[in-house]
GULUM-956600 format. One record per residue (C-alpha): x, y, z. Coordinates in nm, 2 decimals, padded with zeros to 4 digits. Example, Ala and Ser with C-alpha at 12.3 -4.5 7.8 and 13.67 -1.06 7.14 Angstrom:
residues 2
<site px="01.23" py="-00.45" pz="00.78"/>
<site px="01.37" py="-00.11" pz="00.71"/>
//
This chain:
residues 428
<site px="-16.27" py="15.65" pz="00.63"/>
<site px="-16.53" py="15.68" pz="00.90"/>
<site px="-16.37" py="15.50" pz="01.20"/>
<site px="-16.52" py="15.23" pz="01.42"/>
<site px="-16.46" py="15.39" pz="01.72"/>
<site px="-16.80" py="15.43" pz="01.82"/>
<site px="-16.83" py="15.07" pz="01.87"/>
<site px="-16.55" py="14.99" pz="02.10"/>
<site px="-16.60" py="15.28" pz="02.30"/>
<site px="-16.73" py="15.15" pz="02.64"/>
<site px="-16.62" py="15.46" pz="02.88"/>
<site px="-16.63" py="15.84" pz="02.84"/>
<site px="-16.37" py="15.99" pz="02.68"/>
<site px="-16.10" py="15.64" pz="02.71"/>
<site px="-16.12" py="15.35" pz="02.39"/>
<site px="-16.07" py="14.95" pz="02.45"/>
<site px="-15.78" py="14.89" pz="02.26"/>
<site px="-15.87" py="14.67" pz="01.97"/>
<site px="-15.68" py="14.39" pz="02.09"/>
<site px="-15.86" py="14.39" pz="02.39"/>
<site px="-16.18" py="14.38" pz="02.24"/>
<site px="-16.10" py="14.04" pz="02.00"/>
<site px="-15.98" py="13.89" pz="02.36"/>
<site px="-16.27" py="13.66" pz="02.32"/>
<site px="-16.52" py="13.51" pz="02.07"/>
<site px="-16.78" py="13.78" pz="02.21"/>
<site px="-16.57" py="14.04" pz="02.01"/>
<site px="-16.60" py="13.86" pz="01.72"/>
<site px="-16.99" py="13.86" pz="01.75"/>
<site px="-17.05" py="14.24" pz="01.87"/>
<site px="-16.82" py="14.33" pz="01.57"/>
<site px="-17.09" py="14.20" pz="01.32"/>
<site px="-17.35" py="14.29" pz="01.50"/>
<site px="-17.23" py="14.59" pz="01.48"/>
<site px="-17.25" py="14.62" pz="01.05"/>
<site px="-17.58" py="14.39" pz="01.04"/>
<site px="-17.68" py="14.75" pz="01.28"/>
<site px="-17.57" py="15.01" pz="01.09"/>
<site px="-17.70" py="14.84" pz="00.77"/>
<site px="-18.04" py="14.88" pz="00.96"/>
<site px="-17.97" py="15.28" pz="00.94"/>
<site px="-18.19" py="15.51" pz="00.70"/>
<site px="-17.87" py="15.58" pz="00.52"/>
<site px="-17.82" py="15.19" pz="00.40"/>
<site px="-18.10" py="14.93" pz="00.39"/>
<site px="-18.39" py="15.09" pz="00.62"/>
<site px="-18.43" py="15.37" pz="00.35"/>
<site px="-18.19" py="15.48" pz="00.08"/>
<site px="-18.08" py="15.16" pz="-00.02"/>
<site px="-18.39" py="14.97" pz="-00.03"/>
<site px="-18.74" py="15.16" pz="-00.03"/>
<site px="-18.56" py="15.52" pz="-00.07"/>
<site px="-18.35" py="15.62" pz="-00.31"/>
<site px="-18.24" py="15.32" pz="-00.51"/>
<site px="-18.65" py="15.26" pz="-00.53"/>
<site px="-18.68" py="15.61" pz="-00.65"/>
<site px="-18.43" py="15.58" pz="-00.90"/>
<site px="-18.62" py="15.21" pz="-01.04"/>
<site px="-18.87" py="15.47" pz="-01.09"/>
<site px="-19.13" py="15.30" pz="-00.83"/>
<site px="-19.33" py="15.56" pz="-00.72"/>
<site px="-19.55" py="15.90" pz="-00.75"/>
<site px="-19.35" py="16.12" pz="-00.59"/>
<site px="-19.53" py="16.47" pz="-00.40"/>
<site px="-19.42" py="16.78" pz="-00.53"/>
<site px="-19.21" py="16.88" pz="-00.26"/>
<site px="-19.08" py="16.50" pz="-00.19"/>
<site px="-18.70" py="16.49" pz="-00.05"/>
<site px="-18.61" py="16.25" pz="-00.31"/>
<site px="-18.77" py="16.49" pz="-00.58"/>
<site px="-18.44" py="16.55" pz="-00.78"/>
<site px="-18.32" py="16.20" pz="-00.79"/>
<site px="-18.60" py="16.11" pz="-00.98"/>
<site px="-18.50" py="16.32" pz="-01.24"/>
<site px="-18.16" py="16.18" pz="-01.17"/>
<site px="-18.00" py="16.52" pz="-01.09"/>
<site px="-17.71" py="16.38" pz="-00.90"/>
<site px="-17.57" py="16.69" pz="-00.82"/>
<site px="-17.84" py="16.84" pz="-00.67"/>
<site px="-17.74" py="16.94" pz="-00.30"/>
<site px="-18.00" py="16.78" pz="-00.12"/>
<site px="-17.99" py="16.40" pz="-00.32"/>
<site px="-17.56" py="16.46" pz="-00.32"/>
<site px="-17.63" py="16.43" pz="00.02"/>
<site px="-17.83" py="16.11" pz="-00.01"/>
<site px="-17.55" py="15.94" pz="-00.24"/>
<site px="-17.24" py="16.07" pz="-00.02"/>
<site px="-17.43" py="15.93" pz="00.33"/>
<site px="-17.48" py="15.62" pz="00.15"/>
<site px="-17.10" py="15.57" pz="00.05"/>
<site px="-16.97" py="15.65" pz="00.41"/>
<site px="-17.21" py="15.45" pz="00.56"/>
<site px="-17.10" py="15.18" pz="00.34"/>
<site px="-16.74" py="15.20" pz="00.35"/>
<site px="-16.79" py="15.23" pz="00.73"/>
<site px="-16.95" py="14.87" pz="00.76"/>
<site px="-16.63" py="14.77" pz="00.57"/>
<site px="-16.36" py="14.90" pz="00.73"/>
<site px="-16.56" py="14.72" pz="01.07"/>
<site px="-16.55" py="14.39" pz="00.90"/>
<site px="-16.17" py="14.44" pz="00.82"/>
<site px="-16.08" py="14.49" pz="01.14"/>
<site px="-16.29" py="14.20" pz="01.24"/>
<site px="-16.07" py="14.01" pz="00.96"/>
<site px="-15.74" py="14.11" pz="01.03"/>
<site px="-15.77" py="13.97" pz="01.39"/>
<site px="-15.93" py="13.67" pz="01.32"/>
<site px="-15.70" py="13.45" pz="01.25"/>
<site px="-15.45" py="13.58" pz="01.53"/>
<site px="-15.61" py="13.54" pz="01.81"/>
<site px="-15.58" py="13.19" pz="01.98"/>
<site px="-15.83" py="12.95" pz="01.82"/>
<site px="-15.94" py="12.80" pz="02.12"/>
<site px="-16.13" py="13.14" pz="02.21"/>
<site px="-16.41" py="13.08" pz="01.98"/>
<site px="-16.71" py="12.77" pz="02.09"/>
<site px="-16.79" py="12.49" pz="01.81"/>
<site px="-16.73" py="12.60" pz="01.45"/>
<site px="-16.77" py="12.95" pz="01.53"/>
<site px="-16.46" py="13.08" pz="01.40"/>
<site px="-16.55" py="12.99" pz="01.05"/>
<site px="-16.94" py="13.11" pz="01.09"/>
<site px="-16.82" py="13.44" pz="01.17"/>
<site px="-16.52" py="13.49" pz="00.91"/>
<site px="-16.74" py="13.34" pz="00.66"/>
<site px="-17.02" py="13.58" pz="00.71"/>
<site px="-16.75" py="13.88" pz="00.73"/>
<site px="-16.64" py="13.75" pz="00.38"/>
<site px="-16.97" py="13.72" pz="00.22"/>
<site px="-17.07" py="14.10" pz="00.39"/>
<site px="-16.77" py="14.28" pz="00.28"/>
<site px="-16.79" py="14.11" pz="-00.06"/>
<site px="-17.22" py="14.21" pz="-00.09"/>
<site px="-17.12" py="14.53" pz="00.03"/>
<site px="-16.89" py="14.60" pz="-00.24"/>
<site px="-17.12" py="14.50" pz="-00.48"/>
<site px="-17.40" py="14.70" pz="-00.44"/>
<site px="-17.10" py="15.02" pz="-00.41"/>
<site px="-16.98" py="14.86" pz="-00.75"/>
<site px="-17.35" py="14.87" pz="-00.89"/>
<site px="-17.46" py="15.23" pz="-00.75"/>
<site px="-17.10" py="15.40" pz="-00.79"/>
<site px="-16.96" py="15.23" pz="-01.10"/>
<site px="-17.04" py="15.17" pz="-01.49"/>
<site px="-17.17" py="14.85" pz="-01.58"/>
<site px="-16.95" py="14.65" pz="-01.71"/>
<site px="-17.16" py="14.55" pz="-02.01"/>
<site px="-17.17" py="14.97" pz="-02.09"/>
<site px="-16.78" py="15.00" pz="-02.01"/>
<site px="-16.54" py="14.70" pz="-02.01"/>
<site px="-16.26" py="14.96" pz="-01.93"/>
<site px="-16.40" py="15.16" pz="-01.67"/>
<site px="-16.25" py="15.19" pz="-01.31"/>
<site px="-16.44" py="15.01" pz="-01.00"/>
<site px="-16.52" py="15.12" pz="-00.68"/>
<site px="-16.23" py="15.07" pz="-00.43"/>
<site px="-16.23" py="14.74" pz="-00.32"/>
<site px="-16.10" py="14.77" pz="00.06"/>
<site px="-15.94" py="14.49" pz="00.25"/>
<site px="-15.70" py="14.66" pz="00.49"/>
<site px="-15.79" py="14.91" pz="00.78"/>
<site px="-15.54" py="15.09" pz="00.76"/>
<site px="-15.43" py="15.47" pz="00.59"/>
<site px="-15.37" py="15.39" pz="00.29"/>
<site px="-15.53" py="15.44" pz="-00.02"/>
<site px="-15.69" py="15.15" pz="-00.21"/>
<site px="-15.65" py="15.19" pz="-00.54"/>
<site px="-15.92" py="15.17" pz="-00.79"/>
<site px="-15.90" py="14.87" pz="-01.04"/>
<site px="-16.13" py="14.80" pz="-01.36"/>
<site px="-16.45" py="14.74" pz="-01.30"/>
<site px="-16.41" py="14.35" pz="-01.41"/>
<site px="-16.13" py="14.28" pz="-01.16"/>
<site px="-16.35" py="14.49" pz="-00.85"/>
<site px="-16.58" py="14.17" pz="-00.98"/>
<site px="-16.31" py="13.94" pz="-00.98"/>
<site px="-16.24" py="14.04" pz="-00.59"/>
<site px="-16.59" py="14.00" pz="-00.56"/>
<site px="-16.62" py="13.66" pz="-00.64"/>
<site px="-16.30" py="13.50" pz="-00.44"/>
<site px="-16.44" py="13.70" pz="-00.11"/>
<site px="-16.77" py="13.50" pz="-00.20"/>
<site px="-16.61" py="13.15" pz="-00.29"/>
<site px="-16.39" py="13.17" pz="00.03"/>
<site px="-16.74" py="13.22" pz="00.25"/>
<site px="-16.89" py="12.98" pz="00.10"/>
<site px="-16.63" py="12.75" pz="00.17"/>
<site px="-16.60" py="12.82" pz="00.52"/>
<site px="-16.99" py="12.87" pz="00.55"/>
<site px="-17.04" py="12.51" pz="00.52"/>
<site px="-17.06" py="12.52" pz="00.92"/>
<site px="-17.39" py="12.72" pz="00.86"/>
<site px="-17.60" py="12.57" pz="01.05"/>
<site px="-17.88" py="12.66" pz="00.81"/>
<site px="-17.70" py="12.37" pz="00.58"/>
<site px="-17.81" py="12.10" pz="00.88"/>
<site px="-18.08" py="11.95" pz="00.82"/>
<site px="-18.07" py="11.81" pz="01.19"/>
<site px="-18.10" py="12.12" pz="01.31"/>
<site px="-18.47" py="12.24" pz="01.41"/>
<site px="-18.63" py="12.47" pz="01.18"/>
<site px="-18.66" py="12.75" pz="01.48"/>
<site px="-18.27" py="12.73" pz="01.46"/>
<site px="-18.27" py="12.69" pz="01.07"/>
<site px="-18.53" py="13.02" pz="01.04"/>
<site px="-18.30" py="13.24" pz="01.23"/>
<site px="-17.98" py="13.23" pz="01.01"/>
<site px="-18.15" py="13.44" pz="00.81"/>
<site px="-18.09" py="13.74" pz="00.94"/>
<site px="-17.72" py="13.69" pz="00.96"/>
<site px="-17.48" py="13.65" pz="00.60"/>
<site px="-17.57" py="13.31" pz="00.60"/>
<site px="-17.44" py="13.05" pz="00.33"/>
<site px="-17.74" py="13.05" pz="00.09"/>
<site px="-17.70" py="13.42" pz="00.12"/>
<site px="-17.34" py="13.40" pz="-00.02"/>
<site px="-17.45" py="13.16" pz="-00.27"/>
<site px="-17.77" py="13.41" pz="-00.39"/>
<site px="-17.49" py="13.66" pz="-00.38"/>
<site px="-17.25" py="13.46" pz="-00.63"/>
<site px="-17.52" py="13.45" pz="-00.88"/>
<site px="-17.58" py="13.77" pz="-00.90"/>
<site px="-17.22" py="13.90" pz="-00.94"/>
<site px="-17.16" py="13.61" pz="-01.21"/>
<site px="-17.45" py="13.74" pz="-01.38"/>
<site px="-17.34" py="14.10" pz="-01.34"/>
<site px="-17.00" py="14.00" pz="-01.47"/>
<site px="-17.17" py="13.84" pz="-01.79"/>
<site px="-17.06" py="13.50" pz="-01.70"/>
<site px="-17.42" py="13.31" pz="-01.74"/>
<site px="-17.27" py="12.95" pz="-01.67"/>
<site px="-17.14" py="13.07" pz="-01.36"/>
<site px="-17.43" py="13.29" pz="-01.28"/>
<site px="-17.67" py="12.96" pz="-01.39"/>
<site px="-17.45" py="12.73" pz="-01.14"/>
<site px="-17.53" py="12.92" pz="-00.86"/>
<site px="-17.88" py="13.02" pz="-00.92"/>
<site px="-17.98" py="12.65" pz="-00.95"/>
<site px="-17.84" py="12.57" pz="-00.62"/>
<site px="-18.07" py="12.78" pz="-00.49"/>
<site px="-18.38" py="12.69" pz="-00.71"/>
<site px="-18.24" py="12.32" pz="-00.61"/>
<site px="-18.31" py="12.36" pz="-00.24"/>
<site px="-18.64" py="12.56" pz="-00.23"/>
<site px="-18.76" py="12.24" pz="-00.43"/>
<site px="-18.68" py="12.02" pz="-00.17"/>
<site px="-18.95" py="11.88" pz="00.07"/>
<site px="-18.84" py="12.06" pz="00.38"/>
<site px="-18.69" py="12.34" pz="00.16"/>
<site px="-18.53" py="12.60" pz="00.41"/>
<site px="-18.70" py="12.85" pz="00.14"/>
<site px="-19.05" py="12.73" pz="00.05"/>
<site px="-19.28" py="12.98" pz="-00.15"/>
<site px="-19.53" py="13.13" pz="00.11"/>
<site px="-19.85" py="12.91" pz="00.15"/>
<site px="-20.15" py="13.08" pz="00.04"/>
<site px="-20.31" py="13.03" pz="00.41"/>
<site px="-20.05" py="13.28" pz="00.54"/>
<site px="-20.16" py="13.54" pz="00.23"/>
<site px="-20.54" py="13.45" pz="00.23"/>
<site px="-20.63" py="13.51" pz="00.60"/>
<site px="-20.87" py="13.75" pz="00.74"/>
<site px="-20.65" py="13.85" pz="01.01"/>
<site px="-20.45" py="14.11" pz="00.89"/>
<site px="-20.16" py="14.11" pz="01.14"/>
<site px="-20.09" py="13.77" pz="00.99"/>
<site px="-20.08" py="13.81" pz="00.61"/>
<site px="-19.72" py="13.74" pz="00.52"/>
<site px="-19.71" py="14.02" pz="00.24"/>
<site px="-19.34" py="14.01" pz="00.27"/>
<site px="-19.32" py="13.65" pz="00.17"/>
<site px="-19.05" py="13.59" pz="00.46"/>
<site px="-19.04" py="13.32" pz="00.43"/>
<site px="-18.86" py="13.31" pz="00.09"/>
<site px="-18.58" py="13.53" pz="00.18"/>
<site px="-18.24" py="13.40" pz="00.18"/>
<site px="-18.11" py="13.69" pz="00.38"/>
<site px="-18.32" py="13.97" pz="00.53"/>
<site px="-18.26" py="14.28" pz="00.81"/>
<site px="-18.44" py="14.34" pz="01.11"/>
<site px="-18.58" py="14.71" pz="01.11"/>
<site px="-18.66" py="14.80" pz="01.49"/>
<site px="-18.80" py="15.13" pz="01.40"/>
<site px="-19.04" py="14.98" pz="01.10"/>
<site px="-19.37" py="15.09" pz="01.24"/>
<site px="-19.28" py="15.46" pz="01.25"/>
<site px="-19.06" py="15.47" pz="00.93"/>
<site px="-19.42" py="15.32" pz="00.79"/>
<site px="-19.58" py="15.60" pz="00.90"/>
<site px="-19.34" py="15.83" pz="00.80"/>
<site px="-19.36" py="15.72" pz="00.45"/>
<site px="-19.66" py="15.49" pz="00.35"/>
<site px="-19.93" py="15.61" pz="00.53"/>
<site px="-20.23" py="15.93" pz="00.44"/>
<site px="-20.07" py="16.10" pz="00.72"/>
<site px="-19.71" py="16.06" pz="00.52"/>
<site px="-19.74" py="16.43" pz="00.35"/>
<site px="-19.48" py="16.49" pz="00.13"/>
<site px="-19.27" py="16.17" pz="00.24"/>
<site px="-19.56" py="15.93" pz="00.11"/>
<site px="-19.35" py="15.70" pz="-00.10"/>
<site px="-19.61" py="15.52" pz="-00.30"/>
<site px="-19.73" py="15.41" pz="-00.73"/>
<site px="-20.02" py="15.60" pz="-00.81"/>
<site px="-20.32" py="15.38" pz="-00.89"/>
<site px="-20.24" py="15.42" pz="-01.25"/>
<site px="-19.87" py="15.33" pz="-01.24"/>
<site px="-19.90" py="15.03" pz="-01.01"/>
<site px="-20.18" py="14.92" pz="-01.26"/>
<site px="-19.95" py="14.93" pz="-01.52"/>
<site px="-19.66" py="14.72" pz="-01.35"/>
<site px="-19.87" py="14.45" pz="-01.24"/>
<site px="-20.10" py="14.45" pz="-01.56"/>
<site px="-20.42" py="14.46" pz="-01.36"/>
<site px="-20.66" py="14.61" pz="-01.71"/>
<site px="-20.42" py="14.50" pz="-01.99"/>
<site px="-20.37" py="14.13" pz="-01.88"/>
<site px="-20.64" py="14.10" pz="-01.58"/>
<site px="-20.39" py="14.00" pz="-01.34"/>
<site px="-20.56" py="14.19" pz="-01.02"/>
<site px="-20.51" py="13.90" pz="-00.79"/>
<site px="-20.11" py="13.90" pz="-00.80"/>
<site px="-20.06" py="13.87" pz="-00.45"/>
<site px="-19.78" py="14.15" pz="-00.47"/>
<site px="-20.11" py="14.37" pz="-00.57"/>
<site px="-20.38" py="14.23" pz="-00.40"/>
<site px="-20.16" py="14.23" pz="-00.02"/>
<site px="-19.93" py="14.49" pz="-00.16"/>
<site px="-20.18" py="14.78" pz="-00.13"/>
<site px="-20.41" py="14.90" pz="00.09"/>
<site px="-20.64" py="15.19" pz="00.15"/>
<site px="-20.55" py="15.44" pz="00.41"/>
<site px="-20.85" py="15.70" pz="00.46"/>
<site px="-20.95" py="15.76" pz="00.08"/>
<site px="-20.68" py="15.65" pz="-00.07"/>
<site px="-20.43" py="15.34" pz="-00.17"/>
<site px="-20.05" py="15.31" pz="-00.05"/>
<site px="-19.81" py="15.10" pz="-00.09"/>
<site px="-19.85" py="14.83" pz="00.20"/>
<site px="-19.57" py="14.55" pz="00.13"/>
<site px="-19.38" py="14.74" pz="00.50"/>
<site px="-19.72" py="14.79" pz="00.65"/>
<site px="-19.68" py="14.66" pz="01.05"/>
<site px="-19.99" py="14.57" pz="01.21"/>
<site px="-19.93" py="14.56" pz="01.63"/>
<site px="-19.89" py="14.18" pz="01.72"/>
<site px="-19.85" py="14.09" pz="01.36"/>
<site px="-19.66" py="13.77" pz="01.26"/>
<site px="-19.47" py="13.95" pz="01.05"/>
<site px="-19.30" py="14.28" pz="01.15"/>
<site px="-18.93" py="14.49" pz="01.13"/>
<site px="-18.84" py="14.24" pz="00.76"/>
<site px="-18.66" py="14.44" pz="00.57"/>
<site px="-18.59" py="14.18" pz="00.25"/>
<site px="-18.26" py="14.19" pz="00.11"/>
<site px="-18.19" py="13.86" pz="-00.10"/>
<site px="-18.46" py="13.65" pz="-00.22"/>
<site px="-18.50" py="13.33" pz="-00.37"/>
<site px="-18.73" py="13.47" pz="-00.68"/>
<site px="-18.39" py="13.63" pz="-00.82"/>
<site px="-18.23" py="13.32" pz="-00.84"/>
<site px="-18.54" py="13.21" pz="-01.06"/>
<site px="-18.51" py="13.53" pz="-01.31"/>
<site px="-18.17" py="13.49" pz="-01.33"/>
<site px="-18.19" py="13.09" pz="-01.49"/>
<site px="-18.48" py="13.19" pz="-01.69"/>
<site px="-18.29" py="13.52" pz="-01.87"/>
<site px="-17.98" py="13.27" pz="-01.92"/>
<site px="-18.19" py="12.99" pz="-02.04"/>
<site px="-18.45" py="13.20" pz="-02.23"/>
<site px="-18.20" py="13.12" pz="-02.60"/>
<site px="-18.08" py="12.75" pz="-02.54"/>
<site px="-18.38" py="12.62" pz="-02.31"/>
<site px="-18.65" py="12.88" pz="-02.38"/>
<site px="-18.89" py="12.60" pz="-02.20"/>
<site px="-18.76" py="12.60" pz="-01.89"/>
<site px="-18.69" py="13.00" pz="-01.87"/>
<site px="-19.07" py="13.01" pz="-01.92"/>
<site px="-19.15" py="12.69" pz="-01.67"/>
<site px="-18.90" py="12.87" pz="-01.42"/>
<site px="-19.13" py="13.23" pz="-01.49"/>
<site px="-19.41" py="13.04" pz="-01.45"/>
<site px="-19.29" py="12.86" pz="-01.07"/>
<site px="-19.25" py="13.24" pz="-00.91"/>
<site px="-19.59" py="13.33" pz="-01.09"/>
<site px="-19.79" py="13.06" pz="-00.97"/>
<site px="-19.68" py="13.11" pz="-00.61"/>
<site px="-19.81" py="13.48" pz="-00.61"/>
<site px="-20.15" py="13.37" pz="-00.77"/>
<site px="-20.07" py="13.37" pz="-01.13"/>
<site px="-20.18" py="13.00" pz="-01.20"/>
<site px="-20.42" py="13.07" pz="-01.42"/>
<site px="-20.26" py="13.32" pz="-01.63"/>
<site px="-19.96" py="13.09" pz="-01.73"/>
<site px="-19.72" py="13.24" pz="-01.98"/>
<site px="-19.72" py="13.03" pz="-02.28"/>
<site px="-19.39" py="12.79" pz="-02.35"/>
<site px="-19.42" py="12.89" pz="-02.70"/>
<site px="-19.25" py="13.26" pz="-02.61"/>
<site px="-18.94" py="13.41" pz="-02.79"/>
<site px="-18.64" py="13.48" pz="-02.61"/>
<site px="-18.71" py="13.82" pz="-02.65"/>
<site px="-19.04" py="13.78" pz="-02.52"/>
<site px="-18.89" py="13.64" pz="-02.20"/>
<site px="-18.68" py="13.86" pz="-02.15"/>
<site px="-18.91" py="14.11" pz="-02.13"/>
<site px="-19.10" py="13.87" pz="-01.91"/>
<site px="-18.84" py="13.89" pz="-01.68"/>
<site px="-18.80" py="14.27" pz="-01.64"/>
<site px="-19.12" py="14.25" pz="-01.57"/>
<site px="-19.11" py="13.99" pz="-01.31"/>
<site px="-18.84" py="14.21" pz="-01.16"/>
<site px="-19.07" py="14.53" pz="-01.15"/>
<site px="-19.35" py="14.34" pz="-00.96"/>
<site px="-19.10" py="14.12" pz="-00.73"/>
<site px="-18.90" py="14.41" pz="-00.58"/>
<site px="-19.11" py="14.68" pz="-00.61"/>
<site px="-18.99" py="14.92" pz="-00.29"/>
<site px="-18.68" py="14.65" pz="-00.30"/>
<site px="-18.46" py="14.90" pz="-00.43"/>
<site px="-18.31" py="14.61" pz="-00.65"/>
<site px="-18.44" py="14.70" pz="-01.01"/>
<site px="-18.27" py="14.99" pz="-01.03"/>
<site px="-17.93" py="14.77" pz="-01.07"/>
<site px="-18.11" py="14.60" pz="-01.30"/>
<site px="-18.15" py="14.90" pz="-01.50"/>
<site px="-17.82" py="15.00" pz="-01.45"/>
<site px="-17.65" py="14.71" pz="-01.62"/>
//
């Protein structure tokens, strides 16, 4: 395992000892800063894990003939130059994970006085929740789904930073991990000061680029639902659907001013606002260009015309002014790209790279509920729709349950399109 070295490492050639560095709360905070970092690499979340590879797997885009990512849409695994891709992204991962365990392991050792307010259970809290989303997605990419193979081996689920060997476990007990990392943040993440409703929403607003507590609950649905266990799964979705319905919801849907405006630089086509947890990209604008733009070449990452009419149903159901369309694409020179990332200089929006959002919370109840309260799953569907404007093309409450679930795959498609999430979703 990839050592974190790099990040104590203050003078040439000569290492803080780690004890040293956990001397004092600021430790604590470099250390995550240091994952929250590397999570912002091309390897993890500011490519291959969001808008690269896993989006390329969910089948998102056009590809150019000569496109890196070429062989992994025709999922040929083995292929030199997308092995490449996978292995990067499992070192990169496991990387972030041994960081936090280090983080862990002296956390609790050091004198408690070090850390300032309720710091010291912010910071193991988020640790928790990390390692435990971390493992997920490795569990998701790396792993069969339980559903397809109740026996099947996990991914090694890694608590120690040390030489030895995890050993693998099934695939339900990896889960079962999982969830007690999660439970255990969320316990000690009731210091979040996103939970305060004293605090100023300035204050509020900025926990959400750290592992925050609604993150950890967002995160708990998910694995519940991955597991198969929907009443679990449902309990923590509605927590979230709960709190974006209160008045001064820390995760109200975008307003339509913010989507509507002439001014380009401030149409929030990322809906930021709705994220429960999301990464700041530094180098956005040129990894834009790289990929989204006429100039893009072979990189351009975008839906033809054709396919991105399909997934929003722009001819079959007229739904053209889906906000995910209408702001989602934009010409460049003759033709359209894919502009969710695009960065406009002074924009209101810039370096957001999404990584949990409220909306999943939504398809999640409404794919649980769609046999025992088919109403609500459609009502739910209906809430996401109308704030990306969908009003007037309401689905009807009289749908099967098969019929939402298709609903919801295609919710999915639209939602996360360049997310990198659906292609878990088509994993399972």
């Amino acid at each position: 395992m990839v050592s974190c070295s790099d990040w104590l490492d203050v003078r040439p050639k000569s290492e803080i000892p780690v004890e040293l560095h956990f001397e004092h709360e600021s430790g604590f905070k470099d250390q995550l800063t240091g994952v929250y970092t590397k999570m912002c690499n091309t390897r993890m979340y500011g490519r291959d894990m969001s808008f690269g590879l896993t989006s390329v797997l969910s089948q998102d885009y056009d590809l150019k003939s000569n496109s890196i990512y070429r062989y992994a849409a025709e999922y040929q695994y083995q292929e030199t130059s997308t092995k490449n891709i996978i292995d990067s992204i499992w070192v990169d991962t496991y990387n972030c994970i041994a960081n936090l365990n280090v983080m862990l392991q002296y956390i609790d050792k050091v004198d408690a006085n070090i850390f300032s307010d309720n710091n010291h259970d912010l910071y193991k809290g988020e640790a928790l929740g990390l390692r435990a989303f971390l493992h997920l997605d490795m569990l998701r990419l790396y792993s069969p789904s339980l559903a397809s193979n109740p026996s099947a081996l996990g991914v090694p689920y890694v608590t120690a930073y040390d030489k030895v060997i995890t050993t693998q476990k099934p695939v339900s007990e990896t889960l079962d991990l999982i969830i007690a990392d999660l439970v255990q943040a969320a316990d000690l993440l009731q210091v979040d000061p996103f939970l305060n409703a004293k605090e100023d929403y300035k204050t509020r607003y900025a926990r959400r680029v750290y592992f925050n507590y609604y993150a950890v609950v967002g995160t708990l649905a998910r694995a519940y639902m991955y597991k198969g266990d929907k009443a679990n799964a449902l309990k923590y979705a509605e927590m979230i659907i709960e709190e974006g319905q209160k008045e001064n919801s820390n995760f109200a849907w975008t307003h339509y001013s913010t989507l509507e405006t002439a001014k380009e630089e401030q149409v929030n086509r990322i809906f930021s606002g709705e994220t429960l947890f999301y990464l700041n990209i530094k180098d956005m604008n040129n990894i834009v260009k790289h990929y989204f733009t006429a100039s893009s070449g072979n990189n351009t990452l975008t839906p033809s015309d054709n396919k991105a009419d399909h997934i929003f149903e722009k001819s079959s159901k007229g739904y053209g002014n889906d906000y995910r369309m209408l702001k989602g694409f934009s010409y460049d020179g003759e033709n359209k790209y894919f502009w969710k990332y695009h960065q406009y200089e002074g924009g209101s929006y810039v370096d957001i790279m999404p990584i949990l959002r409220k909306s999943e919370s939504y398809y999640i109840a409404a794919e649980i509920l769609k046999d025992s309260n088919p109403k609500r799953a459609v009502e739910l569907l209906n809430i996401v729709r109308t704030a990306r404007n969908l009003k007037d093309y309401a689905l009807s409450e009289t749908l099967t349950a098969d019929q939402i679930q298709a609903e919801v795959g295609k919710e999915y498609r639209k939602e996360f399109l360049g997310e990198g999430r659906c292609s878990f979703i088509i994993s399972v």
